[in-house]
Backbone atoms as SQL, in Angstrom:
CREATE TABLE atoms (id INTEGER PRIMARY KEY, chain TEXT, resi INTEGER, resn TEXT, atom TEXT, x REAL, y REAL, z REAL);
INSERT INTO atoms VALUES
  (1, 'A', 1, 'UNK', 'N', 80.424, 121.797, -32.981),
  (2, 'A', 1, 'UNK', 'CA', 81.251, 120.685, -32.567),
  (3, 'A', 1, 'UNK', 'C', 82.651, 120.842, -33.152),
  (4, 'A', 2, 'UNK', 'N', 83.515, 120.731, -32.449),
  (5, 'A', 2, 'UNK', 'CA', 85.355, 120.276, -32.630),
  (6, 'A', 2, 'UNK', 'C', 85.622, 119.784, -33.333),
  (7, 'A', 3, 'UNK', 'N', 85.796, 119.695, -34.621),
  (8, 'A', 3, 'UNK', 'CA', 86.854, 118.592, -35.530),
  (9, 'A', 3, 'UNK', 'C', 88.335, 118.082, -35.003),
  (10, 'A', 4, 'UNK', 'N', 88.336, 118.266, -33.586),
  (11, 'A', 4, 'UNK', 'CA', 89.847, 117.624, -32.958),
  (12, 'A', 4, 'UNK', 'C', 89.891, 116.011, -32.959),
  (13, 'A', 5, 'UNK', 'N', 88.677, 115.415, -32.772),
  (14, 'A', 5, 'UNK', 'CA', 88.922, 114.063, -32.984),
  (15, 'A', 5, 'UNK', 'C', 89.585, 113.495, -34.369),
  (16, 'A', 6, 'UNK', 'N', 90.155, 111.995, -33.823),
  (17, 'A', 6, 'UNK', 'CA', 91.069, 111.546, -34.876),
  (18, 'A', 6, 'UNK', 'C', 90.239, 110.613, -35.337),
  (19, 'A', 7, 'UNK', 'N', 90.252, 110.481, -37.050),
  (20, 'A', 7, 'UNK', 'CA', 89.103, 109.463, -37.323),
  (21, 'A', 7, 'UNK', 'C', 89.632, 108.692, -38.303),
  (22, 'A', 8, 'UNK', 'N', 89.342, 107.604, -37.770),
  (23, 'A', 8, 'UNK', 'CA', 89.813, 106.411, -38.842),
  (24, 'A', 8, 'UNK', 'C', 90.578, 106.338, -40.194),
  (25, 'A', 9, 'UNK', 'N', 90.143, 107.242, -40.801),
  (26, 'A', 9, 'UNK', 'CA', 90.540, 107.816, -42.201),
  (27, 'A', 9, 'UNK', 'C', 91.480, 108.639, -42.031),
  (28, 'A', 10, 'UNK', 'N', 92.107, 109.397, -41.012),
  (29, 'A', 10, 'UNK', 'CA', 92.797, 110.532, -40.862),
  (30, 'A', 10, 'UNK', 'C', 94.042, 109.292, -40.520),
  (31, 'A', 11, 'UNK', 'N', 94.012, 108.298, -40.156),
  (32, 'A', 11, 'UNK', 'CA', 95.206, 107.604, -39.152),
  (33, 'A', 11, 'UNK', 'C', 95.382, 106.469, -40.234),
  (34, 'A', 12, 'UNK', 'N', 94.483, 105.939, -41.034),
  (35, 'A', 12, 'UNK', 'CA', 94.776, 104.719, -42.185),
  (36, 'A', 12, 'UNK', 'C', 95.807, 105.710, -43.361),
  (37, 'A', 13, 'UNK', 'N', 96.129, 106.095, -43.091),
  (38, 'A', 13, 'UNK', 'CA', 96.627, 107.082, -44.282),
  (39, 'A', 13, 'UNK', 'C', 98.544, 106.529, -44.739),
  (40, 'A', 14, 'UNK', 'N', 99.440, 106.636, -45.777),
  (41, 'A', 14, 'UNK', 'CA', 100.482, 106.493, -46.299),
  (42, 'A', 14, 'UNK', 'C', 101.221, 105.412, -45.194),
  (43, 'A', 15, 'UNK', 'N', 102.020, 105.180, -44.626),
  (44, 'A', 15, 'UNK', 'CA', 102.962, 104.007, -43.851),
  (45, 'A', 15, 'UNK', 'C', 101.858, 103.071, -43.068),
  (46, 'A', 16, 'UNK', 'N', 101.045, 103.463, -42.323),
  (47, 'A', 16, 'UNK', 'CA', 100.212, 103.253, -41.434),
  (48, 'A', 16, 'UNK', 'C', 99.191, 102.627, -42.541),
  (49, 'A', 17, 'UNK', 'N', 98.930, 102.908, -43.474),
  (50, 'A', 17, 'UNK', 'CA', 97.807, 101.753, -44.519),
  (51, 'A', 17, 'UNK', 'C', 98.602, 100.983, -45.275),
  (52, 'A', 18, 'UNK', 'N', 99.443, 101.194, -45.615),
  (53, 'A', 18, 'UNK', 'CA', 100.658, 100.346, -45.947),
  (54, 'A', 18, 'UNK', 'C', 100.899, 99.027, -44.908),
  (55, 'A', 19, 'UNK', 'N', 101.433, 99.321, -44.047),
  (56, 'A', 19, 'UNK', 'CA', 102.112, 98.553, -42.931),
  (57, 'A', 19, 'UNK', 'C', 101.348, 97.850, -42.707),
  (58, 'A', 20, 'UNK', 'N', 99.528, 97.974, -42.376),
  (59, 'A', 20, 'UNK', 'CA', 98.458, 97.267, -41.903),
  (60, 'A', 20, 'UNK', 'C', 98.132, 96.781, -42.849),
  (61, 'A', 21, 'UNK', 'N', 97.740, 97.116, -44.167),
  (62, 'A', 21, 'UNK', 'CA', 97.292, 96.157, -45.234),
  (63, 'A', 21, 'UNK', 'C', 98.175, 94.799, -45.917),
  (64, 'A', 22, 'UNK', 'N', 99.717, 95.710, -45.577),
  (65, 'A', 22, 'UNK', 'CA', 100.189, 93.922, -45.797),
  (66, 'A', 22, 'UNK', 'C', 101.002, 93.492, -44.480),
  (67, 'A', 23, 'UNK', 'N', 100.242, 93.480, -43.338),
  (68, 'A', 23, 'UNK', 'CA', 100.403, 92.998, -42.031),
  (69, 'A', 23, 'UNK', 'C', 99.338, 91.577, -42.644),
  (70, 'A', 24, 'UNK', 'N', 98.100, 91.994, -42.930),
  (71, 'A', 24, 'UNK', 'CA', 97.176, 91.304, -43.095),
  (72, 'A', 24, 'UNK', 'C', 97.294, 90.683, -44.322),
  (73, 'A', 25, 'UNK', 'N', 97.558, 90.480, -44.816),
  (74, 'A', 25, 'UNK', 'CA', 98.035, 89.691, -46.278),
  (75, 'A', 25, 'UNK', 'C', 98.958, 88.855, -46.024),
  (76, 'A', 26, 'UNK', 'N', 100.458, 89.085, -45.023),
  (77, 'A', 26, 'UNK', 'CA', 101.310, 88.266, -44.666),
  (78, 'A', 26, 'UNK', 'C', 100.490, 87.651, -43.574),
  (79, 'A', 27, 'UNK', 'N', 99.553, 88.401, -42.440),
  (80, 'A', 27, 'UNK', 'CA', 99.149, 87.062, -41.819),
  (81, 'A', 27, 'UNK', 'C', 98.497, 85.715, -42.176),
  (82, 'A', 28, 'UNK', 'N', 97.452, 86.259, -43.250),
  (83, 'A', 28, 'UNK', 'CA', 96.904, 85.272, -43.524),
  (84, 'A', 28, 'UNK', 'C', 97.236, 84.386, -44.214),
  (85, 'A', 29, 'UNK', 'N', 98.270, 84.554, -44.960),
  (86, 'A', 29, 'UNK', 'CA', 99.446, 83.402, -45.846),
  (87, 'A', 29, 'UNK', 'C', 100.248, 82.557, -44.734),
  (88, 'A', 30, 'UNK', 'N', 100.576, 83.351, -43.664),
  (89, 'A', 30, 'UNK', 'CA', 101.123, 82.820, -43.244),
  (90, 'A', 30, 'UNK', 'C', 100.488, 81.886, -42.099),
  (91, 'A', 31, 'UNK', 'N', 99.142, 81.630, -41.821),
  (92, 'A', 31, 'UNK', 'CA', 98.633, 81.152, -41.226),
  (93, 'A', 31, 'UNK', 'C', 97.881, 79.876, -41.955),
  (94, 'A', 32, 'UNK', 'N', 98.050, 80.045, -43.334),
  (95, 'A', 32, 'UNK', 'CA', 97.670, 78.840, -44.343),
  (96, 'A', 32, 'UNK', 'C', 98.922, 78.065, -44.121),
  (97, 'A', 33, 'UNK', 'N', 100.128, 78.811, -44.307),
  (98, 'A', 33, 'UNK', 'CA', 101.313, 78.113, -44.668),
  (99, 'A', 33, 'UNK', 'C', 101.756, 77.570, -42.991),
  (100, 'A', 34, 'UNK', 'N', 102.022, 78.047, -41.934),
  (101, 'A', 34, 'UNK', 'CA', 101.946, 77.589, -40.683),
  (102, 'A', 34, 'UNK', 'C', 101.066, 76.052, -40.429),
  (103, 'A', 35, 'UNK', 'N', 99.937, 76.408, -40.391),
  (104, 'A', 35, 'UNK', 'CA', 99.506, 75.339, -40.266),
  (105, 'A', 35, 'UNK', 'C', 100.037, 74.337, -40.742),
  (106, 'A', 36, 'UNK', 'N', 100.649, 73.811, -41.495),
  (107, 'A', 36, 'UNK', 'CA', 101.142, 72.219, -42.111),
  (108, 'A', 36, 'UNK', 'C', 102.490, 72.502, -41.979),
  (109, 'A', 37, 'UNK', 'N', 103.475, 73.341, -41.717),
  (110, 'A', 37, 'UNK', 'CA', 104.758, 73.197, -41.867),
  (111, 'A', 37, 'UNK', 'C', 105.221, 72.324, -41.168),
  (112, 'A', 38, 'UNK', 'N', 104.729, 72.464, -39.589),
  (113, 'A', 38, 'UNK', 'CA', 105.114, 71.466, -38.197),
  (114, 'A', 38, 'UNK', 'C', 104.903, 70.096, -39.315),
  (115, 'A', 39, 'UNK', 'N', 103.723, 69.871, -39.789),
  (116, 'A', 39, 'UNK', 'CA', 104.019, 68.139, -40.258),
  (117, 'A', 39, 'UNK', 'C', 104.578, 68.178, -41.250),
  (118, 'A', 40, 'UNK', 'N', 105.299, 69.279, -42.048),
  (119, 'A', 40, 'UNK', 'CA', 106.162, 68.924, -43.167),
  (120, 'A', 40, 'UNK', 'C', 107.794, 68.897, -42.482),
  (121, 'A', 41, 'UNK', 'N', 108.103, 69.463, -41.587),
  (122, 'A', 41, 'UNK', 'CA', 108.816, 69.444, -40.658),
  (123, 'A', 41, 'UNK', 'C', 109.556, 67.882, -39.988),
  (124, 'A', 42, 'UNK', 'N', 108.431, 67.521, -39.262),
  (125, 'A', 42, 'UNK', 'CA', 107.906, 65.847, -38.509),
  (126, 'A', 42, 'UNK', 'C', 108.177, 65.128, -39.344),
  (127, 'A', 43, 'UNK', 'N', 107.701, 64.994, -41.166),
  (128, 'A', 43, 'UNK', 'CA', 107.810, 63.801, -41.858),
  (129, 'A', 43, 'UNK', 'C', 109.146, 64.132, -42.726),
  (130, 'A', 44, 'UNK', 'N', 110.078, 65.121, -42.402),
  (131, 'A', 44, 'UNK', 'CA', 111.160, 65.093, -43.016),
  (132, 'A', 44, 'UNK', 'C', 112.574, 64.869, -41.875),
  (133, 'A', 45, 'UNK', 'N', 111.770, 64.311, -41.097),
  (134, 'A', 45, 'UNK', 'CA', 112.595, 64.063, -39.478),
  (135, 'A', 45, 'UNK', 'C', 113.333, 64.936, -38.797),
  (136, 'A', 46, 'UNK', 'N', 112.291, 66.090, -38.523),
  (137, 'A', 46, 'UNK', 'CA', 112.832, 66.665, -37.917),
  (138, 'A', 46, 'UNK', 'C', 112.165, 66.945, -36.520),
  (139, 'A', 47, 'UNK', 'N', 112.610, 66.819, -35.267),
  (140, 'A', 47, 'UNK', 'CA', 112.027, 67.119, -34.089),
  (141, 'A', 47, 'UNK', 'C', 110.735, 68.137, -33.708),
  (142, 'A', 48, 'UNK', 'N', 110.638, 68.041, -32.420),
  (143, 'A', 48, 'UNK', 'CA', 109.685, 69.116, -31.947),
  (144, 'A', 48, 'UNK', 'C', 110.456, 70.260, -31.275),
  (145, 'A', 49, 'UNK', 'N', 111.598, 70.116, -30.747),
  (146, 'A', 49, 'UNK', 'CA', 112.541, 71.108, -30.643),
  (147, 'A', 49, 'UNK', 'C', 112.719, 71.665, -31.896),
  (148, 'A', 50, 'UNK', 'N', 113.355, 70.899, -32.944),
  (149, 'A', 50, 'UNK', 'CA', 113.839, 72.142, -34.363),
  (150, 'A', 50, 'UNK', 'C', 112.629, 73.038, -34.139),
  (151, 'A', 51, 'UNK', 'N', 111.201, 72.503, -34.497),
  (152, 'A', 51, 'UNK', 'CA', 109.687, 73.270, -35.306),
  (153, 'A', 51, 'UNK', 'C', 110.174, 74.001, -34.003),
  (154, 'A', 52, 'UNK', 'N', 110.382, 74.520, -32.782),
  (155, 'A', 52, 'UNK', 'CA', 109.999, 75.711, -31.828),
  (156, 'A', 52, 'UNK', 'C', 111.098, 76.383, -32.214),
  (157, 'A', 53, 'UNK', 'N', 112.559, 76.256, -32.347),
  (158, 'A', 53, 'UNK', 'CA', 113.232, 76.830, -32.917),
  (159, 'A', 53, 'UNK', 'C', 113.507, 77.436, -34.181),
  (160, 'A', 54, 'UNK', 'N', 112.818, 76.745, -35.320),
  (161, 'A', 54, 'UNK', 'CA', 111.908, 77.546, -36.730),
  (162, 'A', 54, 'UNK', 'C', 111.183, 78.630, -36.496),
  (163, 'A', 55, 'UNK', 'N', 109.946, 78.312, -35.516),
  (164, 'A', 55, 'UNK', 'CA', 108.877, 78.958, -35.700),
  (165, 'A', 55, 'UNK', 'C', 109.868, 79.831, -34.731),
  (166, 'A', 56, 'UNK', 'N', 110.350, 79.873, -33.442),
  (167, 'A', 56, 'UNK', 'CA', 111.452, 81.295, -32.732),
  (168, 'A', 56, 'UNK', 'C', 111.943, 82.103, -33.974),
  (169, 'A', 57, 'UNK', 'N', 112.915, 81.278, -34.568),
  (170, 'A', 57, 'UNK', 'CA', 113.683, 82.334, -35.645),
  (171, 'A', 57, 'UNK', 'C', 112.606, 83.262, -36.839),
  (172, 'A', 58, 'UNK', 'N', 111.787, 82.594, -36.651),
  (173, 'A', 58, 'UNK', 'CA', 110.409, 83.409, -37.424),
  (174, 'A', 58, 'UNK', 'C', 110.160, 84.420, -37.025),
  (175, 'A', 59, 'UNK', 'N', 109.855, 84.711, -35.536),
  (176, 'A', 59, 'UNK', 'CA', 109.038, 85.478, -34.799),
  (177, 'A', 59, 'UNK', 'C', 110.086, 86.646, -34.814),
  (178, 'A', 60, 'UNK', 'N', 111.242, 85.799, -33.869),
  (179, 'A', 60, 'UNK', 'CA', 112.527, 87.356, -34.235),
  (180, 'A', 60, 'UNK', 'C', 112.911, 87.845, -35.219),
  (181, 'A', 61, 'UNK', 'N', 113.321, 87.023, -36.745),
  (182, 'A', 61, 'UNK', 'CA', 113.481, 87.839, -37.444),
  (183, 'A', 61, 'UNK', 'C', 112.308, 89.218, -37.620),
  (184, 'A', 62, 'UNK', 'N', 111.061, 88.538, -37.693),
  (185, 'A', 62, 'UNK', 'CA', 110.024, 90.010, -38.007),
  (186, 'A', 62, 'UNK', 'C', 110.251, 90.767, -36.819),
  (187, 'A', 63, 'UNK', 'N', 110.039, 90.699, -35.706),
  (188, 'A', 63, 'UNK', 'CA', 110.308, 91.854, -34.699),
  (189, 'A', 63, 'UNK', 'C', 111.343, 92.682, -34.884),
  (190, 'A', 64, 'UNK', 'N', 112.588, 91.960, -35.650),
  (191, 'A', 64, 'UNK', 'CA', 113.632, 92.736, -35.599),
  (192, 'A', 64, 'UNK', 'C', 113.513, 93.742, -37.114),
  (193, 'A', 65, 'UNK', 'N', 113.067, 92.904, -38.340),
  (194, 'A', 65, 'UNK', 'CA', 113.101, 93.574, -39.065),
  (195, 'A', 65, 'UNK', 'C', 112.414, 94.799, -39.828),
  (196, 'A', 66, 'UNK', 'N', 110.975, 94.952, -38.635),
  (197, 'A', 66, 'UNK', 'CA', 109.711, 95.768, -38.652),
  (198, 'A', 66, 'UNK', 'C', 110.167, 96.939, -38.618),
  (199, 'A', 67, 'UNK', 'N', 111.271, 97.263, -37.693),
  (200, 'A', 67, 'UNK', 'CA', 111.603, 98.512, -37.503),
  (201, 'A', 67, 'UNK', 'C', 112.493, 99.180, -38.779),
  (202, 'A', 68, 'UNK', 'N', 113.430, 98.285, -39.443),
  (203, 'A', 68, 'UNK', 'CA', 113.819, 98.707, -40.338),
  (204, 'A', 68, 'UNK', 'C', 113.173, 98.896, -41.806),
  (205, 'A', 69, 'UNK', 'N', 111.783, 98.587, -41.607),
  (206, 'A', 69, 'UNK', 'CA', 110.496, 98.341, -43.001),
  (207, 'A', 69, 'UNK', 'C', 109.935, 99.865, -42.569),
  (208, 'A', 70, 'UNK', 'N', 110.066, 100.390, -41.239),
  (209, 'A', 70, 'UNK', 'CA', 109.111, 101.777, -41.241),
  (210, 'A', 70, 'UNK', 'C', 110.020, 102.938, -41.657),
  (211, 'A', 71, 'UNK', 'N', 111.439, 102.099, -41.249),
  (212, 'A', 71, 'UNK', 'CA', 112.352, 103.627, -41.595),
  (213, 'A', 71, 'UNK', 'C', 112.375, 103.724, -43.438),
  (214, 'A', 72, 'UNK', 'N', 112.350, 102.585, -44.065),
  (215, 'A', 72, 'UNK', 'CA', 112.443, 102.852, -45.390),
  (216, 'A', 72, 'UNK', 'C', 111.281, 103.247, -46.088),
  (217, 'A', 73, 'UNK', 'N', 110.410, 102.899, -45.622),
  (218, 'A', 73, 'UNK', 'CA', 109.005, 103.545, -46.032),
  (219, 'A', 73, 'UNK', 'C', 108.742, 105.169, -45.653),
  (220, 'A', 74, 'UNK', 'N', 109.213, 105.372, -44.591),
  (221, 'A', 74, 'UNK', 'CA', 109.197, 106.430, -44.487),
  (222, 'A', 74, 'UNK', 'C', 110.096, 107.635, -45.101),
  (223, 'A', 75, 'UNK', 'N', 111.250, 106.893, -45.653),
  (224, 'A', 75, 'UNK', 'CA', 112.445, 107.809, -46.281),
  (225, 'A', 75, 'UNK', 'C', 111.410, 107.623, -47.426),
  (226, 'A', 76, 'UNK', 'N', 111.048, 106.440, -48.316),
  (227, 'A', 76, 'UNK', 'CA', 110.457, 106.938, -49.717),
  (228, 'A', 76, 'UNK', 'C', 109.303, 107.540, -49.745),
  (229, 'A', 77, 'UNK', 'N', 108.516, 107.720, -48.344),
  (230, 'A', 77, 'UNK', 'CA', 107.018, 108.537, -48.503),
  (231, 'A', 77, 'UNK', 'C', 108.312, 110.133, -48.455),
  (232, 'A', 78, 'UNK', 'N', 109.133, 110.376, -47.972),
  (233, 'A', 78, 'UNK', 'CA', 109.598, 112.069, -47.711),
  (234, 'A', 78, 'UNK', 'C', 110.283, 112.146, -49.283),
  (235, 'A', 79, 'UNK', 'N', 111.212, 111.309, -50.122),
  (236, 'A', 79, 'UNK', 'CA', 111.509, 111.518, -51.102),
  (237, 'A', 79, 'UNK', 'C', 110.011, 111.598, -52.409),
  (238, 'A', 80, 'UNK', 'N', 109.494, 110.939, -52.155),
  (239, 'A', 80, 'UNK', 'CA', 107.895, 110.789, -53.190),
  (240, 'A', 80, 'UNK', 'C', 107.338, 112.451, -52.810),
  (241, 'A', 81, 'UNK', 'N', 106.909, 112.890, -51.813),
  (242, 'A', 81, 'UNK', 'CA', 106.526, 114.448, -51.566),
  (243, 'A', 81, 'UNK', 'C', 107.458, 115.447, -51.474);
């Protein structure tokens, strides 16, 4: 048999176990902390427009700033080897 397949362990490896292990650490904080913000939000008078425009500026900042988290990880995994 071929050892060409890619296996789990071969692909969790340096940026890629990085990136996913605290993907999952920020989600789940942030899904404790999500949940109640909208009513900390509401009882400090603030609309249901602001909370979609919070939670927007949330979403874009990470989309935007993901890409610049792989390039630096990746410059210190090439300087570290």
């Amino acid at each position: 048999m071929e050892q060409n397949s890619v296996s789990l362990r071969n692909v969790m490896r340096g940026n890629v176990l990085v990136l996913t292990l605290s993907r999952v650490l920020w989600s789940v904080s942030g899904s404790i902390v999500q949940r109640y913000m909208s009513l900390y939000i509401l009882a400090l008078g603030g609309t249901k427009p602001i909370i979609g425009i919070i939670n927007s500026i949330g979403s874009l900042s990470a989309s935007v700033l993901y890409p610049f988290g792989v390039i630096l990880l990746t410059r210190l995994e090439e300087q570290s080897s």
